[in-house]
C-alpha positions in Angstrom: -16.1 7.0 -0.7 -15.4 5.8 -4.2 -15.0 2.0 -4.7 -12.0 0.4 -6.3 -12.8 -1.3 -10.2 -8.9 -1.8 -10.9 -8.5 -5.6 -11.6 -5.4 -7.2 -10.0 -4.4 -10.8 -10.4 -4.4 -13.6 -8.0 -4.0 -17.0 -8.5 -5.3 -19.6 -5.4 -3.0 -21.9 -4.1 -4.9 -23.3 -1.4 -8.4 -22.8 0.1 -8.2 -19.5 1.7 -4.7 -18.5 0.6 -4.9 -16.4 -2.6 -1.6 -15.2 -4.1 -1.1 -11.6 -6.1 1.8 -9.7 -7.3 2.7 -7.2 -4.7 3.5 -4.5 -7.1 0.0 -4.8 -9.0 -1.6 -4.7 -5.8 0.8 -1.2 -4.7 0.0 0.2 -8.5 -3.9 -0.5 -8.3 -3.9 1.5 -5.0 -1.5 3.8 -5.4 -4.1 4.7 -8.6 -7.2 4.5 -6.0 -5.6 7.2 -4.0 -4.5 9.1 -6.7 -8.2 9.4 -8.2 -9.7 9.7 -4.7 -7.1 13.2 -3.7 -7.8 14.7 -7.3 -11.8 13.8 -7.1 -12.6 14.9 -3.6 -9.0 17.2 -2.2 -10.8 18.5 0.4 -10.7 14.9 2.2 -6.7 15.6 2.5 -5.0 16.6 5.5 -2.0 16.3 7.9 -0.9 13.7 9.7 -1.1 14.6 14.0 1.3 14.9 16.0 0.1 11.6 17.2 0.4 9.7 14.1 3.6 11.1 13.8 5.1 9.6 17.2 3.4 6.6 16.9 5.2 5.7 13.1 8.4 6.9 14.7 7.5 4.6 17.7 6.5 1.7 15.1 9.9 1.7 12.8 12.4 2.6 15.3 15.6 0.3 15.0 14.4 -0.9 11.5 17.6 -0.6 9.7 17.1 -0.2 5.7 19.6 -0.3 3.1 18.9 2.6 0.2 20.5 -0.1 -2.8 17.7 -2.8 -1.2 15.2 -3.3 -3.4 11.8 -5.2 -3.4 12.2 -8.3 -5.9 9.0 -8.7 -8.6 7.8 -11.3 -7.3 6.5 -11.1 -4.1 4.2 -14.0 -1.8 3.5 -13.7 1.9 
């Protein structure tokens, strides 16, 4: 499997507990996949029938709003 070189920033704010930007951290592997499916296509498939249930399983009753939007800024 290829390793990941894209840089993203973090700042520490306490031992353990780094901080990044959520969307440099989405972009960086967003680009990882993206390089990996056009390197090595053959490593791309379908999701089961399984995985399938289980995500419906996971996010039933999650209610989302389509003019929601994910702020800049993000910190867990």
């Amino acid at each position: 499997m290829a390793s990941q070189k894209a840089k993203v920033p973090t700042q520490v704010i306490a031992p353990g507990r780094p901080l990044t930007e959520k969307n440099d951290v989405v972009a960086a592997f967003l680009a990882f996949l993206e390089r990996d499916m056009r390197t090595h296509p053959e490593r791309m498939g379908g999701l089961s029938k399984r995985s399938i249930a289980r995500a419906v399983r996971l996010t039933k009753g999650v209610k989302v709003a389509e003019q929601e939007s994910v702020p800049n800024r993000v910190s867990f």
